[in-house]
DSSP file (Angstrom, degrees, kcal/mol; ACC not computed):
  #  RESIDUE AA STRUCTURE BP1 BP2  ACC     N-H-->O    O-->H-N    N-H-->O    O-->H-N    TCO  KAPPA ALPHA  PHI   PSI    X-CA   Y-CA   Z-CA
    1    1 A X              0   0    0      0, 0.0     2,-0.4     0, 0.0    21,-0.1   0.000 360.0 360.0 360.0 122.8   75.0  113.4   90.1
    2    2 A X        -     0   0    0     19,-0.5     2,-0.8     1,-0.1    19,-0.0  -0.600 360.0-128.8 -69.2 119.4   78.4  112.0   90.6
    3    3 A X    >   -     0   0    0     -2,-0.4     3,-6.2     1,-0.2     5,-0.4  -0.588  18.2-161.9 -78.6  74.9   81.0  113.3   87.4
    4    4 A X  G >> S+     0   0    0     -2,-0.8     3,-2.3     1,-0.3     4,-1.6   0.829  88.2  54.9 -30.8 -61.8   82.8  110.0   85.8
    5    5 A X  G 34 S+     0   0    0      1,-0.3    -1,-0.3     2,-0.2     5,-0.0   0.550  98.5  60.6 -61.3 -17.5   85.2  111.8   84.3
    6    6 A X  G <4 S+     0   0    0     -3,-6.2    -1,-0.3     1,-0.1    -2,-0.2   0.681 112.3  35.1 -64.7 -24.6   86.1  113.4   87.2
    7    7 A X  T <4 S-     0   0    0     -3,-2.3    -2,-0.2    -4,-0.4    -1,-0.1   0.541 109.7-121.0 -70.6 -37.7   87.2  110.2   89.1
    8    8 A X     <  +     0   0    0     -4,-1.6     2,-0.5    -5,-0.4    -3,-0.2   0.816  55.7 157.2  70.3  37.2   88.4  108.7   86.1
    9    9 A X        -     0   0    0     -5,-0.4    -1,-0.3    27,-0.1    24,-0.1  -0.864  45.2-121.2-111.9 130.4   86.4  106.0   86.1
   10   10 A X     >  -     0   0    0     -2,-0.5     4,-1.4    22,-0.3    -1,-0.1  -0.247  16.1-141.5 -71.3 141.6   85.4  103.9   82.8
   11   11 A X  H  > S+     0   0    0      2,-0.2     4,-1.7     1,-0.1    -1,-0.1   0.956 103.5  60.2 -68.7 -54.7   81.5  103.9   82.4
   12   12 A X  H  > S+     0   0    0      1,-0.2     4,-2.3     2,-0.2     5,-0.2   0.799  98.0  57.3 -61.1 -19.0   82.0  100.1   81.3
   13   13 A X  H  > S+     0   0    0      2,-0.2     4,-1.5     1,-0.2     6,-0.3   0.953 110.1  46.9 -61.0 -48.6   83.6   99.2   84.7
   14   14 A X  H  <>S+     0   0    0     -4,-1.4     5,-2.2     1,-0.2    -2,-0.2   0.971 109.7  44.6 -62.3 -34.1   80.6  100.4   86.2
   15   15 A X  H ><5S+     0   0    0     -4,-1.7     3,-1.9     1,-0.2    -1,-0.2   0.993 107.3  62.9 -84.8 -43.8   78.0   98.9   84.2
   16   16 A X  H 3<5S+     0   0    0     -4,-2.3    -1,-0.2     1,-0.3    -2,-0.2   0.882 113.8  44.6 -14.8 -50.2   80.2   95.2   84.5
   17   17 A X  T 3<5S-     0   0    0     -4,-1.5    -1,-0.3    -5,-0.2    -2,-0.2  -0.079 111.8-121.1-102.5  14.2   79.5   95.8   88.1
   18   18 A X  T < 5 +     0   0    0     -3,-1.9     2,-0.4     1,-0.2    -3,-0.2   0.744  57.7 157.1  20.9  48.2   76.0   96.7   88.2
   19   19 A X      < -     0   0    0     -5,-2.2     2,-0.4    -6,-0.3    -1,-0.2  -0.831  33.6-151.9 -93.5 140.6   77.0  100.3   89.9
   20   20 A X        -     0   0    0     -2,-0.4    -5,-0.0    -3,-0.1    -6,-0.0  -0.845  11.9-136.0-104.8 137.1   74.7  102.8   89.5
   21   21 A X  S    S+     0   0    0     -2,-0.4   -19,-0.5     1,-0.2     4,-0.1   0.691 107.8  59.1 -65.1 -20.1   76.6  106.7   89.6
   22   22 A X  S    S+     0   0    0    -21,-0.1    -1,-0.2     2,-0.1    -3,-0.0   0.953  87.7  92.7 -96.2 -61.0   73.9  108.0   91.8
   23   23 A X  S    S-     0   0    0      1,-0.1     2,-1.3     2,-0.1     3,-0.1   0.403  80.7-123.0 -26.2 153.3   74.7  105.0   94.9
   24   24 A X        +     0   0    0      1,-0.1    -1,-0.1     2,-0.0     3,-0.1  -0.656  56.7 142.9-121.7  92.0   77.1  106.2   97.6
   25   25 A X    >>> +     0   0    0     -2,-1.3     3,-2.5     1,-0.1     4,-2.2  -0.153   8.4 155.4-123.9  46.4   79.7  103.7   97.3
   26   26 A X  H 3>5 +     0   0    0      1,-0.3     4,-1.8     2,-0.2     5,-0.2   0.747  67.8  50.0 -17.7 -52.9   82.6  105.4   97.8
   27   27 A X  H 3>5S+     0   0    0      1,-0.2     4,-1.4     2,-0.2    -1,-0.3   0.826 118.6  46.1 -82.4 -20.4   85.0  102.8   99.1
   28   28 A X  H <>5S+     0   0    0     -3,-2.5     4,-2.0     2,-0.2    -1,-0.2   0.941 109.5  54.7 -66.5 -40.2   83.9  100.7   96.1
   29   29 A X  H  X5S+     0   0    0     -4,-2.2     4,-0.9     1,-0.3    -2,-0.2   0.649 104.1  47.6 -80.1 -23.5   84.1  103.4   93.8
   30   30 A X  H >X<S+     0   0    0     -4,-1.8     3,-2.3    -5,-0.5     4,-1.1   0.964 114.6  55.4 -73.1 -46.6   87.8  104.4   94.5
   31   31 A X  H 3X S+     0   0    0     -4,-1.4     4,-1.2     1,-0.3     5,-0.4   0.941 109.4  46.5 -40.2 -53.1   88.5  100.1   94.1
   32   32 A X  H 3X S+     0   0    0     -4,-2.0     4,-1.6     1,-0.2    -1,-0.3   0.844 110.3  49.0 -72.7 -16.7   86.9  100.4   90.9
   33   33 A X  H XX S+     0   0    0     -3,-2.3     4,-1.5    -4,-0.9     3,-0.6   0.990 117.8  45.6 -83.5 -72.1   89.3  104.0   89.9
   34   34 A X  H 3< S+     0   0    0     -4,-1.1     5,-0.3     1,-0.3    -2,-0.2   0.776 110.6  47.0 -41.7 -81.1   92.7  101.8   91.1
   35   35 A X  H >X S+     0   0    0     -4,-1.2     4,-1.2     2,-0.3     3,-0.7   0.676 120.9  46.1-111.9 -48.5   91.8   98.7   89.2
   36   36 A X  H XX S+     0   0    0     -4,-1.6     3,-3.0    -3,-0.6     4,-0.8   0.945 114.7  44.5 -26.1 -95.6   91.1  101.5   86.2
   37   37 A X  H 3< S+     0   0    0     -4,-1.5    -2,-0.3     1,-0.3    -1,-0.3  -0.186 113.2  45.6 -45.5   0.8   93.9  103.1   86.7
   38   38 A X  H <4 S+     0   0    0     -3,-0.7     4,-0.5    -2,-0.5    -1,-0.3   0.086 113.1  56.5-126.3 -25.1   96.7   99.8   87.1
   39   39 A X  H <X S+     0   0    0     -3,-3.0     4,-1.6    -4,-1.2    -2,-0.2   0.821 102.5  54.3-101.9 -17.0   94.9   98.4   83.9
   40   40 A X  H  X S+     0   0    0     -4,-0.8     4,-1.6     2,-0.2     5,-0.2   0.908 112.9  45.7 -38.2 -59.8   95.7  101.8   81.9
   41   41 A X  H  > S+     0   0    0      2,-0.2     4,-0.6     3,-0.2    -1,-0.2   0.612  99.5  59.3 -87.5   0.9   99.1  101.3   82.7
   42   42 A X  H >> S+     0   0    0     -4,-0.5     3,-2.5     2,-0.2     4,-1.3   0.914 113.0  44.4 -56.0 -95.4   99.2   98.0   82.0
   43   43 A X  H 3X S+     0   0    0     -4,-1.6     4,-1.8     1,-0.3    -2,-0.2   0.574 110.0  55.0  12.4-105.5   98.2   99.4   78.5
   44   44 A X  H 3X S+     0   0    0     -4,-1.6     4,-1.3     2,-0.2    -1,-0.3   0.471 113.0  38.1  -0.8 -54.4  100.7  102.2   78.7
   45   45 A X  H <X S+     0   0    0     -3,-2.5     4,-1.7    -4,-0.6     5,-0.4   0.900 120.0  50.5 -93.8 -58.7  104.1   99.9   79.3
   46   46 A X  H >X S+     0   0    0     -4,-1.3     3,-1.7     1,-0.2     4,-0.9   0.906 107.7  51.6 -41.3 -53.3  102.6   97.3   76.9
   47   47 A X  H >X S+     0   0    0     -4,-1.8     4,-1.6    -5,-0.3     3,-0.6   0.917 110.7  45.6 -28.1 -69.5  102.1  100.2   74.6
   48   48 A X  H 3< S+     0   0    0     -4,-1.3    -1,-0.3     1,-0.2     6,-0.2   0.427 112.9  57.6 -91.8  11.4  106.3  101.5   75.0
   49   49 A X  H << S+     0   0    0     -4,-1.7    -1,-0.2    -3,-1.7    -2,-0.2   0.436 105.2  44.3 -66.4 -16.2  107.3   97.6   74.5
   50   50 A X  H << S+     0   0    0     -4,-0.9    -2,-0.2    -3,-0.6    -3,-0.1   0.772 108.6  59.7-100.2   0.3  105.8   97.3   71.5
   51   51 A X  S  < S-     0   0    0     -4,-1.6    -1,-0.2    -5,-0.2    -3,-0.1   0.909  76.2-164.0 -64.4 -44.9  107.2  100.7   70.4
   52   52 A X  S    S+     0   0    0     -4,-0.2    -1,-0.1     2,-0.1    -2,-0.1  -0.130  75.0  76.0  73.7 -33.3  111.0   99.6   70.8
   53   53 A X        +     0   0    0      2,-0.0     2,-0.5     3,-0.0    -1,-0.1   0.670  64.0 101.9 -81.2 -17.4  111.7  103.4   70.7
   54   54 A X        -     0   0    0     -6,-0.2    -2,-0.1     1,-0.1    -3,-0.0  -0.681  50.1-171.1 -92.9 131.4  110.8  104.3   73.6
   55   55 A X  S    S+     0   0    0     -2,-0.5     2,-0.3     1,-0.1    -1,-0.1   0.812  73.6  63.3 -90.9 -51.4  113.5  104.8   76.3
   56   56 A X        -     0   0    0     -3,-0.0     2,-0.3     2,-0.0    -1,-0.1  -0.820  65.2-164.6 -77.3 108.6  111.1  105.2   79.5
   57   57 A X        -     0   0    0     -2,-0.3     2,-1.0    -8,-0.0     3,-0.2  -0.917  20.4-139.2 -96.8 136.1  109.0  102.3   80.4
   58   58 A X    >   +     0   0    0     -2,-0.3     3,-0.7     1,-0.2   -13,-0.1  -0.442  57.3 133.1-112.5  41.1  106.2  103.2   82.8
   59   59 A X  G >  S+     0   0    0     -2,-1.0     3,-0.8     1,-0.2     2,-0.3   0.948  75.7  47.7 -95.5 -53.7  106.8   99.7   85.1
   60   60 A X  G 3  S+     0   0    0      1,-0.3    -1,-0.2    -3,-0.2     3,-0.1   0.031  81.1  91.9-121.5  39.5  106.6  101.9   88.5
   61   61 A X  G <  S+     0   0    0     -3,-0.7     2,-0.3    -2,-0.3    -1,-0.3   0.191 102.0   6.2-111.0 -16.3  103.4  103.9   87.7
   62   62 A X  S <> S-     0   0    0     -3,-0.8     4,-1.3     1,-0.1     3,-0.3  -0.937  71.4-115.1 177.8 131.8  101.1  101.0   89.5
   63   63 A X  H  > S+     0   0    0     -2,-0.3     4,-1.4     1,-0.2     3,-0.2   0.788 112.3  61.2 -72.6 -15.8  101.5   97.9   91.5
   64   64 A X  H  > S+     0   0    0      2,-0.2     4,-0.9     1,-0.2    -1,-0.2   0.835 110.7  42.4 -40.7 -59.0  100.1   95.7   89.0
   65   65 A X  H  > S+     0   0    0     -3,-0.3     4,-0.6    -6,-0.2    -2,-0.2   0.701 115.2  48.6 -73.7 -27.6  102.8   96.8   86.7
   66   66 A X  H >< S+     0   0    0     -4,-1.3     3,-1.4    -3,-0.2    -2,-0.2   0.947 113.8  48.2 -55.1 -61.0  105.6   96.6   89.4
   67   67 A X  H 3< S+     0   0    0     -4,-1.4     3,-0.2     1,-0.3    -2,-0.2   0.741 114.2  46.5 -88.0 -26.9  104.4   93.3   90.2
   68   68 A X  H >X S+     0   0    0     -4,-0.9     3,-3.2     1,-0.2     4,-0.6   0.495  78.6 111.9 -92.7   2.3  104.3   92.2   86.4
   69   69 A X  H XX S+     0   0    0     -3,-1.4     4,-0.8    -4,-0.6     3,-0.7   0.748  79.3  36.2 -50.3 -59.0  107.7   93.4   85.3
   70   70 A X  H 34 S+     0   0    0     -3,-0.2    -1,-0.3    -4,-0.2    -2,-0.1   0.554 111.0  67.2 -46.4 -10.8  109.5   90.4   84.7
   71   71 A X  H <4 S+     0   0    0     -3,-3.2    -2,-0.2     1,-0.1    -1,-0.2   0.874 114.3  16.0 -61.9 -42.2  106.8   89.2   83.7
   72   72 A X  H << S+     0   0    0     -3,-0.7     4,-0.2    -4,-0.6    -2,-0.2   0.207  92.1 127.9-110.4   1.4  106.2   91.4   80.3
   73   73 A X  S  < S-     0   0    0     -4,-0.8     3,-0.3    -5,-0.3    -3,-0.0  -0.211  75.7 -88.1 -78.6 173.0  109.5   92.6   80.0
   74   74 A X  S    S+     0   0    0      1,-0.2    -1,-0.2     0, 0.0    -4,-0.1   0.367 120.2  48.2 -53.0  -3.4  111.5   92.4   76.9
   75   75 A X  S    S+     0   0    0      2,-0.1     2,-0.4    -5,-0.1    -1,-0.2  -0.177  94.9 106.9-126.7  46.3  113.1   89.1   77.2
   76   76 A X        -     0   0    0     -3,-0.3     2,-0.2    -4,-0.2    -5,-0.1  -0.910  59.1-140.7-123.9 141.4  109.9   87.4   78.1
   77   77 A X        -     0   0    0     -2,-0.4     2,-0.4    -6,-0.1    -4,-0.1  -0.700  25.3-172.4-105.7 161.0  107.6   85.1   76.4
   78   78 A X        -     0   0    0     -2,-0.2     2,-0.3    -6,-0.1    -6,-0.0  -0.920  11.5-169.3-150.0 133.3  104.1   85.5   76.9
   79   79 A X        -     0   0    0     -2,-0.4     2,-0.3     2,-0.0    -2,-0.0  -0.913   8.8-152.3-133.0 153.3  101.3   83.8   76.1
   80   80 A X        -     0   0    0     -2,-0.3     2,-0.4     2,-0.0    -2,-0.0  -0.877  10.1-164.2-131.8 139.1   97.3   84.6   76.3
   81   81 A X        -     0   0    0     -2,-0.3     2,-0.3     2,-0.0    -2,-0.0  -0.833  11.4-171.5-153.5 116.2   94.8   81.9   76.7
   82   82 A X        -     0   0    0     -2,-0.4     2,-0.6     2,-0.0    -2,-0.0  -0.659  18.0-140.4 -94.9 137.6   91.1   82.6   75.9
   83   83 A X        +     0   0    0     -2,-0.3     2,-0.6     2,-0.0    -2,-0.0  -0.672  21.9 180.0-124.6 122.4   88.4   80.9   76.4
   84   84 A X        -     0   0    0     -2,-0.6     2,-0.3    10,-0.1     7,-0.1  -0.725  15.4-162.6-124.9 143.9   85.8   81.0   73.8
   85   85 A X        -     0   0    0     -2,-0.6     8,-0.1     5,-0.2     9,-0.1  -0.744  10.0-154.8-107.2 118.7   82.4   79.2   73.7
   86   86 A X        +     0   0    0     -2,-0.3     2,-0.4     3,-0.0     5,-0.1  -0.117  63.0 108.4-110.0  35.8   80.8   79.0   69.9
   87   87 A X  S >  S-     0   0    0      1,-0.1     3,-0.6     3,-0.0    -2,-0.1  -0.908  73.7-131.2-120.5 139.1   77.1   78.7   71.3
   88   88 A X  G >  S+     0   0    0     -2,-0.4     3,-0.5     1,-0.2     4,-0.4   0.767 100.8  64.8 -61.4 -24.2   74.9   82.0   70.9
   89   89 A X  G 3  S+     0   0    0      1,-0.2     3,-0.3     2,-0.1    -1,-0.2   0.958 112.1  35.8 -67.7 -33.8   73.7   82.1   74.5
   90   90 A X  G <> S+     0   0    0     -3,-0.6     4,-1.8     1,-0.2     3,-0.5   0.347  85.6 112.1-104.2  15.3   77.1   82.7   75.5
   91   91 A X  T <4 S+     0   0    0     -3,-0.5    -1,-0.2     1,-0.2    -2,-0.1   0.940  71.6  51.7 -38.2 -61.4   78.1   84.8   72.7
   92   92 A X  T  4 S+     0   0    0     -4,-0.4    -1,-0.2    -3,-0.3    -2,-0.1   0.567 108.2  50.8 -76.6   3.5   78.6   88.3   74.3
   93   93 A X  T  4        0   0    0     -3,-0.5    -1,-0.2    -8,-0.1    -2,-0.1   0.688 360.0 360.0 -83.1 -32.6   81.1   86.9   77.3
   94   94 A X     <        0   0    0     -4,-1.8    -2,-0.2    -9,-0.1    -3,-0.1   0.724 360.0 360.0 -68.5 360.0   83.3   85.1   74.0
C-alpha cells in the first residue's frame, strides 16, 4: 500500500481524479505531487502578502509562483471570478 503522506500528496487530489493508491501510476502520481506542491506555495506567498510583515516572499519556491509574480505581487489588482450555479443538481461543483 502506497503511503500518501510520504509523497505528499492530498488524498482530495486523488479522489478529484479517480486514482486509486493501490494503481501503479507513477508518472501520474509525481504530476499530481508538483501540481500539490506549486498550489501550496501559491498558498504560502499569498499567505506572506497578506501578512505585510513578512520580509521573505516565497515567489521562487515553484514555477507557478515564478510565473505568477507580477501577477500577485503587491502593487497588483486582482480579481476572482466564480462561477456559481443555484440548482441542487449542481450544488457540490458551486
Amino acid at each position: 500500500m502506497l503511503d500518501l503522506n510520504k509523497i505528499g500528496i492530498d488524498e482530495n487530489l486523488l479522489q478529484e481524479n479517480n486514482i486509486l493508491p493501490t494503481q501503479n501510476k507513477v508518472g501520474h502520481l509525481n504530476e499530481l505531487k508538483s501540481i500539490n506542491l506549486s498550489l501550496t506555495t501559491l498558498g504560502k506567498v499569498i499567505y506572506s502578502l497578506a501578512q505585510n510583515k513578512s520580509s521573505y516572499i516565497p515567489y521562487r519556491e515553484s514555477k507557478l509562483t515564478r510565473l505568477l509574480q507580477d501577477s500577485i505581487g503587491k502593487n497588483s489588482n486582482t480579481w476572482l471570478i466564480a462561477t456559481v450555479s443555484p440548482t441542487v443538481a449542481t450544488f457540490d461543483e458551486t
